[in-house]
OpenMM code with the backbone's topology and positions (N, CA, C; nanometers):
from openmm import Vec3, app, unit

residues = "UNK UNK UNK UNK UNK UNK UNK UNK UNK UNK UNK UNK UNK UNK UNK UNK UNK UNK UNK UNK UNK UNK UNK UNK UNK UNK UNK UNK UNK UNK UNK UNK UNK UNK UNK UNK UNK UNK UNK UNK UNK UNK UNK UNK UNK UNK UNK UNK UNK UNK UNK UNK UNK UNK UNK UNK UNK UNK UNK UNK UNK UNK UNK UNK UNK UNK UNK UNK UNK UNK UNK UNK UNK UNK UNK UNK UNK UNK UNK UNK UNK UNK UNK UNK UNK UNK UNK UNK UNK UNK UNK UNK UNK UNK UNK UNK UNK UNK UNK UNK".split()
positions = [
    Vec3(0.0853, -0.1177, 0.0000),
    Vec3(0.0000, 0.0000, 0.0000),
    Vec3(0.0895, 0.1236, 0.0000),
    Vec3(0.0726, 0.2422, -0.0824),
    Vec3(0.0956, 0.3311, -0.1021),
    Vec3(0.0126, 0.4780, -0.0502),
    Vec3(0.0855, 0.5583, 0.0533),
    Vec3(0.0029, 0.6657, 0.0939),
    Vec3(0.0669, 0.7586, 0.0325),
    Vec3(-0.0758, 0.8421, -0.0282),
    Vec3(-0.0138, 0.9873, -0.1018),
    Vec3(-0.0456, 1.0718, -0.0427),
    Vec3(0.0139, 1.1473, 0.0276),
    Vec3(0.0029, 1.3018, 0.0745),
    Vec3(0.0324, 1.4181, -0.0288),
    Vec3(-0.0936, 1.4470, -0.1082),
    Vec3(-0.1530, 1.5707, -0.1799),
    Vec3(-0.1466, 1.6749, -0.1365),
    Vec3(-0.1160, 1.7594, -0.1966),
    Vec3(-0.1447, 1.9061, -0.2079),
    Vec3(-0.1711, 1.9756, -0.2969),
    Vec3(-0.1688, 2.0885, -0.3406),
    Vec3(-0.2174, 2.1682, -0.4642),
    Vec3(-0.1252, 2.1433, -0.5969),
    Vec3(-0.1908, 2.2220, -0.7096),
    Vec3(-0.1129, 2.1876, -0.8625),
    Vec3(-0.1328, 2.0836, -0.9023),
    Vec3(-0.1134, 2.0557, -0.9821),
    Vec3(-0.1331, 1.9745, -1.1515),
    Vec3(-0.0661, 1.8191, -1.1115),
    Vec3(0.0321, 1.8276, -1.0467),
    Vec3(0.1550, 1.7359, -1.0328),
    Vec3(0.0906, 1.5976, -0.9345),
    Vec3(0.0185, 1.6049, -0.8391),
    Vec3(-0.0646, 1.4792, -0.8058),
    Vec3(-0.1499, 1.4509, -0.8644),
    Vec3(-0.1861, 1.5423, -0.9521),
    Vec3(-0.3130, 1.4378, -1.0425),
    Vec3(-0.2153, 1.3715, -1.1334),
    Vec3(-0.1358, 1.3812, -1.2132),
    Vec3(-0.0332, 1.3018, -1.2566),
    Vec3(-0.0239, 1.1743, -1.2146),
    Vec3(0.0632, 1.2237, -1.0752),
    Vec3(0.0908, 1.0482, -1.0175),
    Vec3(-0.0288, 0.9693, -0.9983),
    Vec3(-0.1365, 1.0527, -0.9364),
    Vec3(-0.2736, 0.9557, -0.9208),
    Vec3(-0.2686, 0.8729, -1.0422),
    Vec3(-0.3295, 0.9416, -1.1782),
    Vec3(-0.2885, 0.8874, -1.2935),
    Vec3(-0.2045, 0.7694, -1.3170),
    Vec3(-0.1041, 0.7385, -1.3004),
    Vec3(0.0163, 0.6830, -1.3025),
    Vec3(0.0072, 0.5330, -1.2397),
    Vec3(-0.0361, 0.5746, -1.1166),
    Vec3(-0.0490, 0.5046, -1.0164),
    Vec3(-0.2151, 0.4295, -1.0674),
    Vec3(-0.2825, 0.5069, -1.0327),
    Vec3(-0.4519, 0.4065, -1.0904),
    Vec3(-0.3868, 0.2860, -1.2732),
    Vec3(-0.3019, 0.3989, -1.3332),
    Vec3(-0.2905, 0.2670, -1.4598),
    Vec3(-0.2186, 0.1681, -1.4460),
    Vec3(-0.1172, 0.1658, -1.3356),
    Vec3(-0.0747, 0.0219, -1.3003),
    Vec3(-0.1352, -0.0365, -1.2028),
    Vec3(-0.2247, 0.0024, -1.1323),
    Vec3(-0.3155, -0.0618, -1.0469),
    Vec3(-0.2805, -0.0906, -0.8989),
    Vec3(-0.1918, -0.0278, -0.8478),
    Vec3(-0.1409, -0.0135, -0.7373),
    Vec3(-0.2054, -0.0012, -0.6291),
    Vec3(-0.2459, -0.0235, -0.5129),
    Vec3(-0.2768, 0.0133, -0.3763),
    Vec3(-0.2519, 0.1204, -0.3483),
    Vec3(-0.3485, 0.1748, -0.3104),
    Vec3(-0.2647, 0.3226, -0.2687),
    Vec3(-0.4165, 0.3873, -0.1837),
    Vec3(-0.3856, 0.4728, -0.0814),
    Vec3(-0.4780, 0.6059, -0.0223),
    Vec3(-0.4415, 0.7338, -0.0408),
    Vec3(-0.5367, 0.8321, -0.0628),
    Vec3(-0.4595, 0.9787, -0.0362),
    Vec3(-0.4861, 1.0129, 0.0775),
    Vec3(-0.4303, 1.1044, 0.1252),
    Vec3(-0.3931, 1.2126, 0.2139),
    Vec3(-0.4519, 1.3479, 0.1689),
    Vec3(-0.5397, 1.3647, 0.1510),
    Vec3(-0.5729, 1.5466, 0.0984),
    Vec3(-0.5308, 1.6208, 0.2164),
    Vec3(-0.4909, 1.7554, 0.1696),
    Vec3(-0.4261, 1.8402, 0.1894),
    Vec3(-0.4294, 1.9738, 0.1370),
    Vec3(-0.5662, 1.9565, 0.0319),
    Vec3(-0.5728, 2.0294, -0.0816),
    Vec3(-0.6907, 2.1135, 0.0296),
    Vec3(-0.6886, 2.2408, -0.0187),
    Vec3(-0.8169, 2.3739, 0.0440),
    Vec3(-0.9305, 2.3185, -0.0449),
    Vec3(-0.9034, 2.3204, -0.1816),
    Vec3(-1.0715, 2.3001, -0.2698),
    Vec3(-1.1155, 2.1360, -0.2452),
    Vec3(-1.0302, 2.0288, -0.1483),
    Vec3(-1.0398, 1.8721, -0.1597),
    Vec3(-1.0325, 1.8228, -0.3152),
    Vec3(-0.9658, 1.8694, -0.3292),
    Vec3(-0.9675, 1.8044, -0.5096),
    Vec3(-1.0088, 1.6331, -0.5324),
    Vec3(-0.9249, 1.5558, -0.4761),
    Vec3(-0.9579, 1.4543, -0.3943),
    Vec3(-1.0383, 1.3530, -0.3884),
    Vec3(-1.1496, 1.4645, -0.3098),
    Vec3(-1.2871, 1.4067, -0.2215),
    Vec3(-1.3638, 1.2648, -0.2633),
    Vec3(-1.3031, 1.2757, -0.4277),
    Vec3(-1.3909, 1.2103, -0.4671),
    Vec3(-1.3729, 1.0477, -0.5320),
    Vec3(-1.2611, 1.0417, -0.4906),
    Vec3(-1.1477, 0.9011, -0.4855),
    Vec3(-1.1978, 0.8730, -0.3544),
    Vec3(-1.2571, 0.6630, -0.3556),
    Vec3(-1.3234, 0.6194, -0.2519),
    Vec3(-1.1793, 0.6032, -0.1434),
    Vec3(-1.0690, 0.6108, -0.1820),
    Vec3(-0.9614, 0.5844, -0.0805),
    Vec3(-0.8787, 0.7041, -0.0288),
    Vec3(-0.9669, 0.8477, -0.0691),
    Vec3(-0.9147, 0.9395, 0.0088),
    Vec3(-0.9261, 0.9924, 0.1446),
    Vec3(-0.8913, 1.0702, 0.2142),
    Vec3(-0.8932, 1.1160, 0.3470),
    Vec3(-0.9072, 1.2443, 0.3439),
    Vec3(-0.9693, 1.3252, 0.3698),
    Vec3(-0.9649, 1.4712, 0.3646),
    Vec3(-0.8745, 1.4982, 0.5072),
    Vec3(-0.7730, 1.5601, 0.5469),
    Vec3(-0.6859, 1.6053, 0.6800),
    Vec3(-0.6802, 1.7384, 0.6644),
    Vec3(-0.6841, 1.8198, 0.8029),
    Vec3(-0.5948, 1.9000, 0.8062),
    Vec3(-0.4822, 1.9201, 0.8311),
    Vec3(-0.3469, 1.9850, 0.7912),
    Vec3(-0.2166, 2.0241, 0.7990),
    Vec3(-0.1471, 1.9828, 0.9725),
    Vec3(-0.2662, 2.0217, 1.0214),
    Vec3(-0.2040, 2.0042, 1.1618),
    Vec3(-0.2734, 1.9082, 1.2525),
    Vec3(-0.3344, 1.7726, 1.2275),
    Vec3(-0.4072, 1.7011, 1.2387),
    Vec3(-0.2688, 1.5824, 1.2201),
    Vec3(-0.1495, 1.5678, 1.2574),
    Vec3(-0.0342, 1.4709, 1.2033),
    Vec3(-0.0535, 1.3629, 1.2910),
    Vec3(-0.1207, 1.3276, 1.4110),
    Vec3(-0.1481, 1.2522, 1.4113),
    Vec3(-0.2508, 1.1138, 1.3502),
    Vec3(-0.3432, 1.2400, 1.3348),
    Vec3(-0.4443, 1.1505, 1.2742),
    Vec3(-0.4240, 1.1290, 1.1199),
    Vec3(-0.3090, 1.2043, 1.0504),
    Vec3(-0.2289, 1.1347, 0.9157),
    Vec3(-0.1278, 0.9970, 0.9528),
    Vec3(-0.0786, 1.0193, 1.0723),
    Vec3(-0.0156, 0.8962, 1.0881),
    Vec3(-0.1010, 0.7957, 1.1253),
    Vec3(-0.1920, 0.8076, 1.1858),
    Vec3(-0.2895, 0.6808, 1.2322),
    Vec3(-0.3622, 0.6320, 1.1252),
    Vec3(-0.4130, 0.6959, 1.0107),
    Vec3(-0.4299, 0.6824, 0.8628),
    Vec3(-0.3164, 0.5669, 0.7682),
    Vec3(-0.2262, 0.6261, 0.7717),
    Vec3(-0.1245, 0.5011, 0.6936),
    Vec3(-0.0636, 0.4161, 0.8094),
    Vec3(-0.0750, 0.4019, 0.9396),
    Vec3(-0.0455, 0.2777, 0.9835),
    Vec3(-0.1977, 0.1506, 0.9910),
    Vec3(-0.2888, 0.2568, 1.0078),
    Vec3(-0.4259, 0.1532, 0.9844),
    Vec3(-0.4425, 0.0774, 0.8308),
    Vec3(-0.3575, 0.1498, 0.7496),
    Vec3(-0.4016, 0.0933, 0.6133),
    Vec3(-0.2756, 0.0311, 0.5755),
    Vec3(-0.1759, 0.0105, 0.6639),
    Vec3(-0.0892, -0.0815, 0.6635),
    Vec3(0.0310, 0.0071, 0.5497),
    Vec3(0.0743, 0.0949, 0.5501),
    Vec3(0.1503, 0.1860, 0.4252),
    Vec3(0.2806, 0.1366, 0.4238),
    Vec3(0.3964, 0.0917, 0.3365),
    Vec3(0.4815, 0.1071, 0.3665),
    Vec3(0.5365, 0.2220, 0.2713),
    Vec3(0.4931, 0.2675, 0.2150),
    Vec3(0.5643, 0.3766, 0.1176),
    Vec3(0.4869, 0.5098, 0.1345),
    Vec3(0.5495, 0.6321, 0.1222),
    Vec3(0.4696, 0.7771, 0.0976),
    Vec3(0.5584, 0.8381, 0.0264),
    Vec3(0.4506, 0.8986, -0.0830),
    Vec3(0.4994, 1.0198, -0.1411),
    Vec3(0.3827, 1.1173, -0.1029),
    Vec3(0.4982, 1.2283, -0.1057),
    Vec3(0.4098, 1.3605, -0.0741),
    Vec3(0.4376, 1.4480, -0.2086),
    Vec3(0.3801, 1.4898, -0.2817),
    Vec3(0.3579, 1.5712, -0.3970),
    Vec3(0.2998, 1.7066, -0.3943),
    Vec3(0.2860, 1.8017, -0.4724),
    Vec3(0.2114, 1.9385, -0.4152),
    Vec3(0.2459, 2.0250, -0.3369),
    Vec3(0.1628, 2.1372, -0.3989),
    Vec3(0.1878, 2.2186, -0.2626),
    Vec3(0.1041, 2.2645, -0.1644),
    Vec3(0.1549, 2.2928, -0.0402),
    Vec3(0.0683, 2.3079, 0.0341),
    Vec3(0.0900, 2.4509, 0.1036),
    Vec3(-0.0265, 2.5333, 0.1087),
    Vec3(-0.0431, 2.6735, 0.1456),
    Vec3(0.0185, 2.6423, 0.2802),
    Vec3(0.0553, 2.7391, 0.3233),
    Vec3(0.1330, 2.8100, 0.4682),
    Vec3(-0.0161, 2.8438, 0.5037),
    Vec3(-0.0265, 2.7827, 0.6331),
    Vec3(-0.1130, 2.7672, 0.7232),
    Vec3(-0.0937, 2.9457, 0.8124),
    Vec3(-0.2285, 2.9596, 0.8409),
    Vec3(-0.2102, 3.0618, 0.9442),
    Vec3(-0.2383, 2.9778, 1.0920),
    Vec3(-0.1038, 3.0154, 1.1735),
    Vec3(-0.0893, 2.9694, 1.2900),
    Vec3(-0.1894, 2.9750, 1.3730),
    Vec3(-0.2527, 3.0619, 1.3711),
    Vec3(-0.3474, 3.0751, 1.4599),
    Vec3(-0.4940, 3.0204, 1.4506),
    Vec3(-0.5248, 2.9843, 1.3000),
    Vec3(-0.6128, 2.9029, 1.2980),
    Vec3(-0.6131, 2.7352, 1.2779),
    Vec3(-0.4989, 2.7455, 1.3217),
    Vec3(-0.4162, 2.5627, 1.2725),
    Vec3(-0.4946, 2.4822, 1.3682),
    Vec3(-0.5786, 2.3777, 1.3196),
    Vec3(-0.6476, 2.2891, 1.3757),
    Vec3(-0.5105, 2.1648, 1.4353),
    Vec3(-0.4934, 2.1670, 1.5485),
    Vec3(-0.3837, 2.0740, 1.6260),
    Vec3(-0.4398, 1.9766, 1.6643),
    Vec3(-0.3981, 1.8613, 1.6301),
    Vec3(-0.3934, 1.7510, 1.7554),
    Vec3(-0.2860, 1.7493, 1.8549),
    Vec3(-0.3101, 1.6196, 1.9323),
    Vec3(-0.1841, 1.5713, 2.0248),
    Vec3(-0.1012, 1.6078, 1.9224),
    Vec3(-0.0534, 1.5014, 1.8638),
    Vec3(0.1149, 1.4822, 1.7771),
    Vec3(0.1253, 1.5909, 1.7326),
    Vec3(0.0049, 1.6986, 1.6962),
    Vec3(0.0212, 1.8494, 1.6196),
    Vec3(0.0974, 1.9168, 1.7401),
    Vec3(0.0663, 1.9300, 1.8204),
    Vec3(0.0991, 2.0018, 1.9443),
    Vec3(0.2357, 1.9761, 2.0035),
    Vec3(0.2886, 1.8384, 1.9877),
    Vec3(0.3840, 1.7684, 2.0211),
    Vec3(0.5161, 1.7501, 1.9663),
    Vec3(0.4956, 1.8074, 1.8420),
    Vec3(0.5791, 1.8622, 1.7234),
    Vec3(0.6123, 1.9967, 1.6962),
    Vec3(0.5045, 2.0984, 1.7497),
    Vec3(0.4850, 2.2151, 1.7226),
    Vec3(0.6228, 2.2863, 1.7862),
    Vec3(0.6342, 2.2826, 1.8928),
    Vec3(0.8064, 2.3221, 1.9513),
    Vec3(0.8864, 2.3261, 1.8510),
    Vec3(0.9283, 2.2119, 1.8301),
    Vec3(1.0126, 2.2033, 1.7170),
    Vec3(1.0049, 2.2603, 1.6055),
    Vec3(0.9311, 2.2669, 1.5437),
    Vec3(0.8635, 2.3642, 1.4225),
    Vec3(0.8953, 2.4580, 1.4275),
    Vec3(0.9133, 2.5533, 1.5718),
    Vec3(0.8620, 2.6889, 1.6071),
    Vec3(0.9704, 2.7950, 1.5676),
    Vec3(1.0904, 2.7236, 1.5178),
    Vec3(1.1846, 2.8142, 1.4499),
    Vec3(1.1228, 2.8401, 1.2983),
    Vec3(1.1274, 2.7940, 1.2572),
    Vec3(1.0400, 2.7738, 1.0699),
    Vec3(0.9508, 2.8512, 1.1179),
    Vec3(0.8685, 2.8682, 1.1920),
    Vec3(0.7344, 2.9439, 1.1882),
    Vec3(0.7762, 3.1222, 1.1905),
    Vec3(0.9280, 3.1431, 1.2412),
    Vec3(0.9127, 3.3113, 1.2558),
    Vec3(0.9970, 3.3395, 1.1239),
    Vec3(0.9943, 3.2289, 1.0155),
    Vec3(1.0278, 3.3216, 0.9056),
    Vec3(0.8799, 3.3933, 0.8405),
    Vec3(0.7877, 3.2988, 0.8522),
    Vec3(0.6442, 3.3284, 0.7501),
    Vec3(0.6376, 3.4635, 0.8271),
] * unit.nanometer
topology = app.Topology()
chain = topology.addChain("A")
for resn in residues:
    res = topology.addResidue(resn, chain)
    for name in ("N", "CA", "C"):
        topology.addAtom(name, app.Element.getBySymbol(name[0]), res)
């Protein structure tokens, strides 16, 4: 099984592509603002700061591989939906955060 962590632009619909014509296993990860997504029965809609519940996602579906593709908008901090692991990580982060 293959987990894709999506984000915006042209460039994951590609691999989706790619990936559906050899017939591969695979889930997404959306990541996308419009859910581009939504509409693939093996996607996940997440938010950015929800990393736990992306990791509990590809260990339930058994993943051993991820690609992450896309881009993904710079979150405003202050409305960043956190979990635990969001929160638990966030320290660390917190240098990267005073360039935006």
């Amino acid at each position: 099984m293959i987990g894709l962590i999506f984000g915006e632009t042209n460039f994951p619909i590609e691999i989706l592509r790619k990936i559906k014509k050899k017939r591969l296993n695979h889930l997404i990860i959306d990541l996308t603002k419009s859910k581009k997504f939504n509409k693939n029965k093996s996607s996940y809609s997440v938010s950015i700061g929800q990393f736990g519940k992306i990791l509990n996602i590809l260990k339930k579906n058994n993943c051993q591989k991820v690609l992450f593709a896309g881009k993904v908008v710079k979150p405003n901090i202050s409305k960043l939906k956190l979990d635990f692991k969001g929160i638990y990580y966030m320290p660390k982060n917190n240098q990267s955060f005073k360039t935006w």
